[in-house]
C-alpha positions as CSV (number, residue, x, y, z in Angstrom):
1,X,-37.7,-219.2,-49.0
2,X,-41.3,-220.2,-48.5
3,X,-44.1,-219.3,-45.9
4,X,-42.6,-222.0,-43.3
5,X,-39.3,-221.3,-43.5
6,X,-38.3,-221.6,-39.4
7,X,-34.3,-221.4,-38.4
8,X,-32.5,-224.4,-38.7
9,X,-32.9,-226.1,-35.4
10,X,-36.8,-225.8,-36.2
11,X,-37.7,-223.6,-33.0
12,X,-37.7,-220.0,-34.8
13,X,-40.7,-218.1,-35.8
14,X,-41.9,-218.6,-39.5
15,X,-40.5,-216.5,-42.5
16,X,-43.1,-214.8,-44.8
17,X,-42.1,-215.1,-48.7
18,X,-39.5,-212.8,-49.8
19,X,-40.9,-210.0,-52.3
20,X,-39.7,-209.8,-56.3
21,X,-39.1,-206.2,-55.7
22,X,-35.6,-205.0,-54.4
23,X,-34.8,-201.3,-52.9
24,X,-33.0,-200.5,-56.3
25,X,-36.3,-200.9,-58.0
26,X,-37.5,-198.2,-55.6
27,X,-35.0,-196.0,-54.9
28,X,-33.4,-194.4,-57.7
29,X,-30.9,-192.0,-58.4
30,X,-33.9,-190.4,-59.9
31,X,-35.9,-189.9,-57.2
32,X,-33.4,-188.7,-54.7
33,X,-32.7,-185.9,-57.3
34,X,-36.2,-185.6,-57.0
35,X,-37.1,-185.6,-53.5
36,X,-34.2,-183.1,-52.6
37,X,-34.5,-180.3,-54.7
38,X,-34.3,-177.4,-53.0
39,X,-32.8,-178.8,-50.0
40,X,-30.2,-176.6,-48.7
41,X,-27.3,-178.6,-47.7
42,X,-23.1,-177.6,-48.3
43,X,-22.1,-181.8,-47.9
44,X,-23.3,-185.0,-48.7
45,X,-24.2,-188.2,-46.7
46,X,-25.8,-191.3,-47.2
47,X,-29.0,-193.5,-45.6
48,X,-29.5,-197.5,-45.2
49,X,-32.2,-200.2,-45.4
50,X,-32.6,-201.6,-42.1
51,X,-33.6,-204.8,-44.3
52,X,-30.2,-205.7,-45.4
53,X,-28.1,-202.8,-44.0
54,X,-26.7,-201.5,-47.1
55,X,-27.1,-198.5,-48.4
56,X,-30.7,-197.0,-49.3
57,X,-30.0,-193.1,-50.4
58,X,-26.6,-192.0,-51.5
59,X,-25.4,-188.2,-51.9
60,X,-28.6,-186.5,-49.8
61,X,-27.9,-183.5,-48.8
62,X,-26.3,-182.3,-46.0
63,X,-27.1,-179.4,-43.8
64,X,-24.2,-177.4,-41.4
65,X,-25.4,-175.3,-38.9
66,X,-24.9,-171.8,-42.0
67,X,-27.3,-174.2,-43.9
68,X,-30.2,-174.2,-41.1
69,X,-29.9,-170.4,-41.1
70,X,-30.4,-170.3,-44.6
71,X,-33.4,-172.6,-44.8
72,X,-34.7,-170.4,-41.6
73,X,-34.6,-167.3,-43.6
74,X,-36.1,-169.0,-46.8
75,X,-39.5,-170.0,-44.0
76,X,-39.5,-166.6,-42.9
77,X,-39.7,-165.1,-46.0
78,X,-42.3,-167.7,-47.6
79,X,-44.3,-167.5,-43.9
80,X,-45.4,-163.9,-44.1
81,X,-47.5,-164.5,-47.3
82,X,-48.9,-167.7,-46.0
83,X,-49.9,-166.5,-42.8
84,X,-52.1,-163.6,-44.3
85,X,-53.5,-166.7,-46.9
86,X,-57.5,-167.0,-45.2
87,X,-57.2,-170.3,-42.8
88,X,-59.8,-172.0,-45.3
89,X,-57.5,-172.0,-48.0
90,X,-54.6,-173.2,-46.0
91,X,-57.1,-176.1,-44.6
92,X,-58.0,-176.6,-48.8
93,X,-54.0,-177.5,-49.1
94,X,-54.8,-180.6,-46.2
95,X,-57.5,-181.5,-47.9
96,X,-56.0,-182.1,-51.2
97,X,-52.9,-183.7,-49.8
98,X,-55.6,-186.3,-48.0
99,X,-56.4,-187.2,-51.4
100,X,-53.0,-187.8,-52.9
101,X,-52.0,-189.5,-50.2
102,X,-54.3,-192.1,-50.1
103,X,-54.1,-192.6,-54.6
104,X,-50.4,-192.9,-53.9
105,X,-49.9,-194.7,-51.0
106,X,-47.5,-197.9,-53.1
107,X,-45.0,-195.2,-53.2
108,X,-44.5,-194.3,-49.7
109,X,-45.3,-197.8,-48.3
110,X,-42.0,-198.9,-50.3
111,X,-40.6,-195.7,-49.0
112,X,-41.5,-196.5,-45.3
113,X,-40.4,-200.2,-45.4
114,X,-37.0,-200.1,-46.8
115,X,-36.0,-196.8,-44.2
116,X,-37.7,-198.4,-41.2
117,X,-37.4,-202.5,-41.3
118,X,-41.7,-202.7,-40.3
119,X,-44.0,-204.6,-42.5
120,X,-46.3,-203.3,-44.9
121,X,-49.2,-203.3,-43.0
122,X,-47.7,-201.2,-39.9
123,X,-46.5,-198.8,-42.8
124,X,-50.2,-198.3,-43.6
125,X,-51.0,-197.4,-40.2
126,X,-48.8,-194.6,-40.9
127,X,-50.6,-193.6,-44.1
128,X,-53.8,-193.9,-42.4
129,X,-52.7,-191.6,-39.1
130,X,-51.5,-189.0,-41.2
131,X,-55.0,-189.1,-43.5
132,X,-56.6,-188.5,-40.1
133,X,-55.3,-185.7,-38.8
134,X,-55.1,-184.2,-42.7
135,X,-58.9,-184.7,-42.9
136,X,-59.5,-183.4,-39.0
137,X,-57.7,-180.1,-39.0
138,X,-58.8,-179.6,-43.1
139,X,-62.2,-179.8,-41.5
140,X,-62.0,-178.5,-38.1
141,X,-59.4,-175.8,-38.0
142,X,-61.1,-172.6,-39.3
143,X,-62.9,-173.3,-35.8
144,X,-60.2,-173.7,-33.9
145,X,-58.5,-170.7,-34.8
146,X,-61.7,-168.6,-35.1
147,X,-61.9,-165.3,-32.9
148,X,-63.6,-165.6,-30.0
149,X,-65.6,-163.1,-27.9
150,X,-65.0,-163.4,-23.9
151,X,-66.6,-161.5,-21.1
152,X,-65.3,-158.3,-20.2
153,X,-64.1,-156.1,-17.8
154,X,-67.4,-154.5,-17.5
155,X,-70.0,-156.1,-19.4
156,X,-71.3,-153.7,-22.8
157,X,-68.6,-151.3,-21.7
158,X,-65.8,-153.5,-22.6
159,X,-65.8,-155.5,-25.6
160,X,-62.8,-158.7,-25.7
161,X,-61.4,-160.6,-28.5
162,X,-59.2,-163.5,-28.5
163,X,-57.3,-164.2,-31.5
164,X,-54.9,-167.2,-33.0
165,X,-51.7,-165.4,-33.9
166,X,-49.2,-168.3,-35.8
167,X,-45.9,-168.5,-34.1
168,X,-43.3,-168.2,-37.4
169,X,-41.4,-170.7,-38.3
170,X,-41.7,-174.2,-36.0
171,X,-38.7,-176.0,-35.6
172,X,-39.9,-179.8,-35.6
173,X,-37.2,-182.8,-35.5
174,X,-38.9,-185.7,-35.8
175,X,-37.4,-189.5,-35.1
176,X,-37.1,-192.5,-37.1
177,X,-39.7,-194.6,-36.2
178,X,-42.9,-193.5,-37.8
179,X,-41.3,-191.0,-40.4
180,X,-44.3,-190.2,-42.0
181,X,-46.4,-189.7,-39.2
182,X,-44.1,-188.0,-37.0
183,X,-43.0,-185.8,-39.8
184,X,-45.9,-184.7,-42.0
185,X,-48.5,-185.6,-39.2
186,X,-47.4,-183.3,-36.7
187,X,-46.6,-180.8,-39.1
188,X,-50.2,-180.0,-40.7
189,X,-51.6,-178.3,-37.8
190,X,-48.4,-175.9,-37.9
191,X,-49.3,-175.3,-41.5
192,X,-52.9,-174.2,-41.0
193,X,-52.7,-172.4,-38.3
194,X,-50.3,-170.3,-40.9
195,X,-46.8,-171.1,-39.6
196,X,-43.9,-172.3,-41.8
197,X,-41.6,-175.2,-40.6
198,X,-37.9,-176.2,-40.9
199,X,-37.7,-179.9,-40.2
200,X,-35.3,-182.1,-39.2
201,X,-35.9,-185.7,-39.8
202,X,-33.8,-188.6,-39.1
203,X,-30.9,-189.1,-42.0
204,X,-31.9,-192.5,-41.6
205,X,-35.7,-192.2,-42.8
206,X,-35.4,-188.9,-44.4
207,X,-37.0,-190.0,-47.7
208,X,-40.2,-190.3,-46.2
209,X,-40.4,-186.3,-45.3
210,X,-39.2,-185.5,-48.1
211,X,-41.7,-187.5,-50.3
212,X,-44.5,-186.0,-48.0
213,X,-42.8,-182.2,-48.8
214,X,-43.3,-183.0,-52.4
215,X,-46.7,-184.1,-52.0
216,X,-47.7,-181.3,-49.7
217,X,-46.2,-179.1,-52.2
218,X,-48.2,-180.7,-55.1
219,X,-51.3,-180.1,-53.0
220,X,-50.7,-176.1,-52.8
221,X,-48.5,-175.6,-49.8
222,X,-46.0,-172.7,-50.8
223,X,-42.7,-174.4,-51.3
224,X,-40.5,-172.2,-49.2
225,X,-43.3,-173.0,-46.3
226,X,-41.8,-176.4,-45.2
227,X,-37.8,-176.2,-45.4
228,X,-36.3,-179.8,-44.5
229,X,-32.4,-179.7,-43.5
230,X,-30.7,-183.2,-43.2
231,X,-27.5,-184.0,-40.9
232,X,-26.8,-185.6,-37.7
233,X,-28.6,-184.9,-34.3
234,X,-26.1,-183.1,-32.4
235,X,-24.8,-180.5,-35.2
236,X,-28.6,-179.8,-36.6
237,X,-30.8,-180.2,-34.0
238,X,-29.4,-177.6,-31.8
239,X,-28.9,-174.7,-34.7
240,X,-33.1,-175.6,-35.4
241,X,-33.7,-175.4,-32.1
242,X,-32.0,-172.2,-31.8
243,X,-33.6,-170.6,-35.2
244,X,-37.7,-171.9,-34.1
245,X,-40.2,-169.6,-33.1
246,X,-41.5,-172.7,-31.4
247,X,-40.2,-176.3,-31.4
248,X,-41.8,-179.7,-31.7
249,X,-40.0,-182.9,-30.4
250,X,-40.6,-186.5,-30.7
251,X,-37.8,-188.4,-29.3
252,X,-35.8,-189.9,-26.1
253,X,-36.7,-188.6,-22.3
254,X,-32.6,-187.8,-22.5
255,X,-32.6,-185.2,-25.6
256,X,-36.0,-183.7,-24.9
257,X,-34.4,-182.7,-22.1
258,X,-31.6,-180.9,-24.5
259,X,-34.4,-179.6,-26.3
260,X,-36.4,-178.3,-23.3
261,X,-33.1,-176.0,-21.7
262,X,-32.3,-174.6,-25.3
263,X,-35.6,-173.6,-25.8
264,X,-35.9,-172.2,-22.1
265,X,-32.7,-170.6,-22.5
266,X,-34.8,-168.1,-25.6
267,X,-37.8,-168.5,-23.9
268,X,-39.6,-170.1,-26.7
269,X,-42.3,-172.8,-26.1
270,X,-42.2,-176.5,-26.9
271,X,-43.7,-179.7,-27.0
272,X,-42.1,-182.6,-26.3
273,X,-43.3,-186.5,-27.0
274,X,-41.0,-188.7,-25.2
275,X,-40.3,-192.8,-23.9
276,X,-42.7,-194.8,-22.5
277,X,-43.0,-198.1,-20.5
278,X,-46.3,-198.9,-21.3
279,X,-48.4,-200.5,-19.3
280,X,-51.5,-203.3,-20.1
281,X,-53.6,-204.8,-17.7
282,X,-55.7,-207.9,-18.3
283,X,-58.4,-208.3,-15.9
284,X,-60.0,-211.6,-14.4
285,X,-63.2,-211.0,-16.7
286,X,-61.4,-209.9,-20.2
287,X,-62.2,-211.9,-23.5
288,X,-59.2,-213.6,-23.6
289,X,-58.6,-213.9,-27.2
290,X,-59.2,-210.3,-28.3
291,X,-56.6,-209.7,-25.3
292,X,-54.0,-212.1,-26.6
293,X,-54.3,-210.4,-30.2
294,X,-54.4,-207.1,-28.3
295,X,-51.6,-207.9,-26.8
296,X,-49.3,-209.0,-29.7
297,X,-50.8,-205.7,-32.0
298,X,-49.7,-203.7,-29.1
299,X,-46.2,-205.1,-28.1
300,X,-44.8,-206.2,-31.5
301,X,-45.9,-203.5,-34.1
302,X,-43.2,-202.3,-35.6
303,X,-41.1,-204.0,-34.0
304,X,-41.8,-202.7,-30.7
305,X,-40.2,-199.5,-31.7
306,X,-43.3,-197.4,-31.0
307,X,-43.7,-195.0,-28.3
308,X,-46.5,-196.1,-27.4
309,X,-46.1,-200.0,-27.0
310,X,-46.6,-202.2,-24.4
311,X,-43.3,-203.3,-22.8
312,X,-45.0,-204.1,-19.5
313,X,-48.2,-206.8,-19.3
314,X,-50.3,-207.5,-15.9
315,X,-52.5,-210.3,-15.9
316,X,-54.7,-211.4,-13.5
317,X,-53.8,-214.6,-11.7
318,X,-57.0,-215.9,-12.2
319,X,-56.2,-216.6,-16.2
320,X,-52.8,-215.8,-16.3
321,X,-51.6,-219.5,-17.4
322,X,-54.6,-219.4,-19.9
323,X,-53.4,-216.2,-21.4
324,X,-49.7,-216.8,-21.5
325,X,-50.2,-220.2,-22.8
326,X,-52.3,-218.5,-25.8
327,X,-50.3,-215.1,-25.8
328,X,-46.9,-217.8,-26.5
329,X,-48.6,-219.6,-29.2
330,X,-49.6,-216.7,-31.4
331,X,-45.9,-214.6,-30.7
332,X,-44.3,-218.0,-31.8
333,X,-46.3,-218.3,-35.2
334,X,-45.5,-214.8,-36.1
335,X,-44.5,-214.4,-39.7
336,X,-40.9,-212.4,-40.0
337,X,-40.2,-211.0,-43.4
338,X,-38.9,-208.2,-45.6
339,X,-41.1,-208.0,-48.6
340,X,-42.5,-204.7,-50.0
341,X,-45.6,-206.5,-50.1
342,X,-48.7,-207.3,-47.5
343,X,-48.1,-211.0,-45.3
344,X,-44.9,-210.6,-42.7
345,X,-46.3,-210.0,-39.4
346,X,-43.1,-208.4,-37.8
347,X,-40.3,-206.7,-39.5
348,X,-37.0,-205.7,-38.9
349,X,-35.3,-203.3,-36.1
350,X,-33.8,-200.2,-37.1
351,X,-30.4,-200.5,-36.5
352,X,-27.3,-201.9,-34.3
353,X,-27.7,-200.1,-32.2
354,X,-31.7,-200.8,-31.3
355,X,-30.8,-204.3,-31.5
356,X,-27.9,-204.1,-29.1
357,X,-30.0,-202.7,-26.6
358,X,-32.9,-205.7,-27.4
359,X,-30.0,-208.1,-26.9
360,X,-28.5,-206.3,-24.0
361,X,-32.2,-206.7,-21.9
362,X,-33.1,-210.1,-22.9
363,X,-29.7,-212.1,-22.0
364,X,-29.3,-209.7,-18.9
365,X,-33.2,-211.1,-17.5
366,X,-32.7,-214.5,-18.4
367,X,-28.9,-214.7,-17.2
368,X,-31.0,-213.2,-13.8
369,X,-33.3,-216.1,-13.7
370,X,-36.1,-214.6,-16.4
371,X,-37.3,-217.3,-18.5
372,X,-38.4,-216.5,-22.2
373,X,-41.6,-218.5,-23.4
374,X,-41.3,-217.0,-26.9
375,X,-38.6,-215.3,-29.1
376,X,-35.2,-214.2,-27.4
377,X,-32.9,-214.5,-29.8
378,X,-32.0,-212.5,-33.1
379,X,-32.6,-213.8,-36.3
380,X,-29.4,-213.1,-39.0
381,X,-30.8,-215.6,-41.3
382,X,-33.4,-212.7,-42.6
383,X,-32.1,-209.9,-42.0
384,X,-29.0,-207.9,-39.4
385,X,-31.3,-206.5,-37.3
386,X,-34.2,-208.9,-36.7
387,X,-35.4,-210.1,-33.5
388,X,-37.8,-212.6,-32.7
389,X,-40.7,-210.8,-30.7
390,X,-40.3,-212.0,-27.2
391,X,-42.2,-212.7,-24.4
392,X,-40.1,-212.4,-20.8
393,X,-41.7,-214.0,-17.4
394,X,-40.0,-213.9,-14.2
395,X,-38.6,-210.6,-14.6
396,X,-37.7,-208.6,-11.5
397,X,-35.8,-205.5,-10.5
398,X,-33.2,-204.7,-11.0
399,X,-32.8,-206.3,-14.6
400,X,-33.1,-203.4,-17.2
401,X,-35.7,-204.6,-18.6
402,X,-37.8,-204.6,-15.8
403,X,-37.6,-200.3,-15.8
404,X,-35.1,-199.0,-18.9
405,X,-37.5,-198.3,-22.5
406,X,-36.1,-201.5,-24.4
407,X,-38.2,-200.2,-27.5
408,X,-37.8,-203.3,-29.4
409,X,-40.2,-206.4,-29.6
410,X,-39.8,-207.6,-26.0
411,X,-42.6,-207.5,-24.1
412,X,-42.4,-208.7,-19.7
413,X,-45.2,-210.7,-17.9
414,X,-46.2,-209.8,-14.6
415,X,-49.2,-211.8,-12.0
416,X,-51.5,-209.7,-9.8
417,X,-54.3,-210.7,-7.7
418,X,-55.7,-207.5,-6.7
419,X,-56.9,-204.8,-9.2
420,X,-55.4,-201.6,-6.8
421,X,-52.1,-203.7,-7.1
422,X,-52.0,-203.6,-10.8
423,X,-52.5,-199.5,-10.9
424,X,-50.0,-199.0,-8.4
425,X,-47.7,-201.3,-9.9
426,X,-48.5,-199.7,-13.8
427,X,-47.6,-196.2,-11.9
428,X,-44.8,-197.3,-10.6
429,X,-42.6,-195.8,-13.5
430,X,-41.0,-192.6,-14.2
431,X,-43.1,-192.5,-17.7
432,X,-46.8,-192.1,-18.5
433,X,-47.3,-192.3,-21.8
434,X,-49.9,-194.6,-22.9
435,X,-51.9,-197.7,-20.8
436,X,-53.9,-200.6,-22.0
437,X,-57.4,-202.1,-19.3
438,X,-58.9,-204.8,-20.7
439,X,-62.3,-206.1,-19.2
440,X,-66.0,-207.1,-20.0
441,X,-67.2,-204.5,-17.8
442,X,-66.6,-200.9,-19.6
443,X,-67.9,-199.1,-16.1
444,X,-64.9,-200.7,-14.0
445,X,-62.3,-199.9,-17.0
446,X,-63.0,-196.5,-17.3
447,X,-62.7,-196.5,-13.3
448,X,-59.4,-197.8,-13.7
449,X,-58.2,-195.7,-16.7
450,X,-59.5,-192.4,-14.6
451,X,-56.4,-193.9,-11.9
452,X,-53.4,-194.8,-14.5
453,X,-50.7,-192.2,-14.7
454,X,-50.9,-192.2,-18.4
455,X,-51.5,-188.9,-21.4
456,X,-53.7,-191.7,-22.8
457,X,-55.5,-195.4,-21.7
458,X,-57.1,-197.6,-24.3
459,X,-60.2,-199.9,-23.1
460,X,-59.7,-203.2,-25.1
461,X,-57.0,-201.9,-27.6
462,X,-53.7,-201.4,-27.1
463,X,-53.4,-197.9,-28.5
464,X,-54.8,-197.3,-31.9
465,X,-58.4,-195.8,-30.8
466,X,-56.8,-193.2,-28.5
467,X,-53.6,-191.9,-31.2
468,X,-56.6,-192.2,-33.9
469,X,-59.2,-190.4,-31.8
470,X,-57.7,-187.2,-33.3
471,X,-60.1,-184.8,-31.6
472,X,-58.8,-186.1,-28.7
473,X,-55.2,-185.1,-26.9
474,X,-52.5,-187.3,-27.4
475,X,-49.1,-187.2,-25.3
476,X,-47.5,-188.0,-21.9
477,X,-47.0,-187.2,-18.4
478,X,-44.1,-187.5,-16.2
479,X,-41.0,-188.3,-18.0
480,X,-42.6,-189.0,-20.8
481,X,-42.6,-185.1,-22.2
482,X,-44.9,-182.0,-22.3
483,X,-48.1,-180.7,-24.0
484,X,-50.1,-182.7,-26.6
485,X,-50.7,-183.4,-30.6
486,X,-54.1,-183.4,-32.0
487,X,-57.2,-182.3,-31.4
488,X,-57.1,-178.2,-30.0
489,X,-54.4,-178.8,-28.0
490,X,-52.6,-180.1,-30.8
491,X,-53.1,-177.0,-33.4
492,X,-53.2,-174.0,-30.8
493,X,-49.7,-174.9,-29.4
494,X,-48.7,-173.4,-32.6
495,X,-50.1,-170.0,-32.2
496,X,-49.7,-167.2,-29.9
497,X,-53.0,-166.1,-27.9
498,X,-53.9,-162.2,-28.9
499,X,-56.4,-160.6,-26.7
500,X,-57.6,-157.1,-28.2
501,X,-60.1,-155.5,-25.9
502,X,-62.0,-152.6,-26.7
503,X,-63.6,-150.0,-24.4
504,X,-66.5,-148.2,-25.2
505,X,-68.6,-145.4,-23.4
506,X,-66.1,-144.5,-20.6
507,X,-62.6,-145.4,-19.4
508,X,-61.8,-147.8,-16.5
509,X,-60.9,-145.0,-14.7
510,X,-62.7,-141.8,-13.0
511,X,-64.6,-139.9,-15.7
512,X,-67.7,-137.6,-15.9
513,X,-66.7,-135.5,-13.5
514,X,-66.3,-138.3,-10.6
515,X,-63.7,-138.1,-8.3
516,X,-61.5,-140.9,-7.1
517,X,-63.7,-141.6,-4.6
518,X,-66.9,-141.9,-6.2
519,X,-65.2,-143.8,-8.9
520,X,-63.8,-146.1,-6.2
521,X,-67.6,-146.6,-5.0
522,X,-68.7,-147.1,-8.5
523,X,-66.7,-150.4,-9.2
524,X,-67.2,-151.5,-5.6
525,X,-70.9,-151.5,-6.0
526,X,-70.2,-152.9,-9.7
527,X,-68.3,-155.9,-8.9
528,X,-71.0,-156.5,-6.1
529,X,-73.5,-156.6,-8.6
530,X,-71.6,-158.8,-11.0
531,X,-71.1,-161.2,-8.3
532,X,-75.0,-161.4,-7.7
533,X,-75.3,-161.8,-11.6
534,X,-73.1,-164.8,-11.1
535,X,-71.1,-163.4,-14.1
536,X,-68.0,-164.9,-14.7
């Protein structure tokens, strides 16, 4: 097959060359026997390769709900040691697995391709995410989780400390789409702030943990630290859920839900990463070809199966026929492939059922009088799950397109002629996730960001400089789920606050001979004084 391969009737979008390596060259019976050591599971099941839809891993074990207890009391027992382990030696481990990632990263790019369906490049996006937040909290969290003096009761008579306490073991299911960096990524802050983690990964993509487990492990984590159980959704998830000390989901609005009343129910905390329908908004005055690249980076990576794509695309009226006839042009010549090797431009979906839903929008809107100026149509010829990346115009409520989370490559044009008309229309969603502004004039973006309903808005990208900005919060509002990853946020979610406060010199209570009344007279004239110190 060569580099302009198209479908047969000539419209299709180009096929990059297939690769000379195969998934049996990568996945071996060796490696499996490798990767899931230690894993506690009673049965067995099996993954697939989106790529061809056969199967990828055979006989991985798999966890019942007796198995999650077991792995649970395995974390507790390794999570004592490791939580009394100084937090610059835990952050040493990140540091060191930084490093082996980035020597090894063939490996897990293979790894990443054949259990997702993306492209090689979007795999190293995942390499690169996780590097980032190994190299930010191996730098930055013996800060975070520092003691800290506060103000207080009475100033020199009471002397306050806040400490970082880890939770215990986090329960952390993480989905299919980014295995890697929803897996690994989210759990390093857990690790140094001295917690150990069962994880549940997707069957599907569970190859990917468990590579990173060994790798962790390699780089000094304690073994028993990270447990990984394997089994479907609705007989795992809610036995780790039920075992955490604190739980971390990434996944649909529906099952956070789930997640959210079991937690409530043993009043533990979580965070919770959810849908989106993304918003991006091309102004009058945006550079036209970095937005058209911007827009095909951040509606067709991956697929579209990224939780923090653009599904929905306001342009200005102004340039809107410039744009679309550009924006067309480039999602047409899109390379589609399934080598484990660099050139494809978009890969594969996941499954049926991803692409069933893709299908299911697309021919709903254009049976509603949507028109499709690129893509709409799936492409069996490379692989059972690709679909051309599409571009929808025309599309009104109530197709499901218009408001459902297609996550897949579609993305839907809209035309606005007033600014305060995009935002409203960008809000007008039950999510609020992520947003796109592009503009020439960086004062009137951030003017518009500061109004989008979003956890995070990117000015002239579609969303790798705010997930990258790792200092920075990351995660949604509205339906789109609760509390943030990275940056402080991200690593004290996974401790308990510990105030220890110390009184010195007297009591806060009559002493010295003073009698309630005196006493009373005392702290009123105190607090008076405090006020006039402008002590806070």
């Amino acid at each position: 097959m060569t580099d302009s391969h198209i479908t047969q009737d000539g419209t299709g979008n180009p096929v990059a060359p297939e690769g000379t390596r195969t998934a049996a060259d990568v996945v071996t019976p060796e490696l499996i026997a490798r990767l899931t050591r230690g894993v506690v599971g009673s049965g067995t099941t099996v993954s697939h390769t989106p790529f061809t839809g056969e199967v990828l891993a055979s006989a991985l074990p798999e966890s019942t709900p007796e198995d999650v207890a077991t792995a649970f009391g395995c974390a507790r027992a390794a999570q004592r040691a490791w939580a009394a382990t100084p937090v610059r030696r835990r952050a040493a481990v990140l540091l060191r697995f930084h490093d082996l990632l980035l020597s090894r990263q063939p490996e897990i790019l293979d790894l990443i391709q054949l259990e997702t369906g993306k492209t090689r490049l979007h795999a190293q996006e995942e390499v690169q995410g996780v590097a980032v937040v190994a190299r930010h909290y191996g730098r930055k969290a013996p800060a975070y989780l520092r003691p800290k003096g506060h103000l207080g009761a009475v100033p020199t008579l009471t002397k306050v400390t806040e400490l970082r306490q880890p939770r215990g073991v986090v329960g952390l299911i993480a989905p299919w789409n980014y295995p890697l960096q929803l897996s690994v990524g989210d759990a390093i802050p857990a690790f140094v702030a001295g917690n150990a983690v069962v994880m549940k990964p997707d069957t599907e993509t569970a190859l990917s943990a468990l590579w990173a487990r060994e790798l962790m492990v390699e780089a000094g984590l304690p073994a028993g630290v990270w447990q990984i159980v394997i089994g479907d959704g609705p007989v795992v998830g809610p036995a780790v859920v039920e075992g955490a000390d604190y739980v971390s989901f990434t996944g649909s609005t529906r099952t956070g839900r789930e997640v959210a009343r079991a937690a409530a129910a043993r009043l533990v905390g979580c965070s919770l990463e959810l849908g989106g329908k993304n918003a991006m908004l091309v102004l009058h005055d945006a550079d036209l070809d970095r937005a058209v690249d911007g827009a095909v980076r951040g509606s067709f990576a991956s697929a579209g199966q990224l939780c923090i794509s653009m599904e929905r695309l306001y342009v200005h009226e102004s340039i809107a026929d410039t744009f679309l006839e550009r924006f067309a042009a480039r999602t047409k010549a899109m390379r589609l492939g399934t080598a484990l090797a660099y050139g494809a431009e978009m890969g594969s979906l996941v499954s049926e059922r991803q692409l069933e839903t893709v299908t299911r929008h697309v021919d709903e809107a254009v049976a509603k009088g949507a028109t499709a100026l690129a893509g709409g149509r799936p492409r069996p010829d490379i692989g059972p799950y690709f679909y051309e990346p599409t571009i929808l115009d025309g599309v009104e409520s109530p197709m499901a397109v218009c408001t459902e989370e297609t996550f897949g490559p579609v993305v839907s044009v809209y035309r606005f002629g007033d600014e305060d008309e995009a935002i409203v229309r960008a809000n007008a969603t039950a999510y609020g996730l992520n947003a796109s502004v592009w503009t020439k004039d960086a004062r009137r973006g951030r003017a518009i960001a500061a109004r989008l309903r979003a956890g995070t808005v990117n000015l002239n990208e579609s969303y790798a400089a705010a997930f990258g900005s790792v200092a920075s919060p990351m995660g949604g509002m509205g339906d789109s789920g609760l509390g943030r990853r990275h940056g402080s946020e991200g690593i004290l979610r996974f401790t308990e606050p510990q105030t220890v406060a110390q009184q010195r010199l007297m009591p806060l209570a009559p002493a010295f001979g003073m009698t309630d009344e005196k006493y009373a007279d005392f702290m009123t004239r105190s607090l008076r004084a405090l006020k006039a110190l402008r002590l806070r």
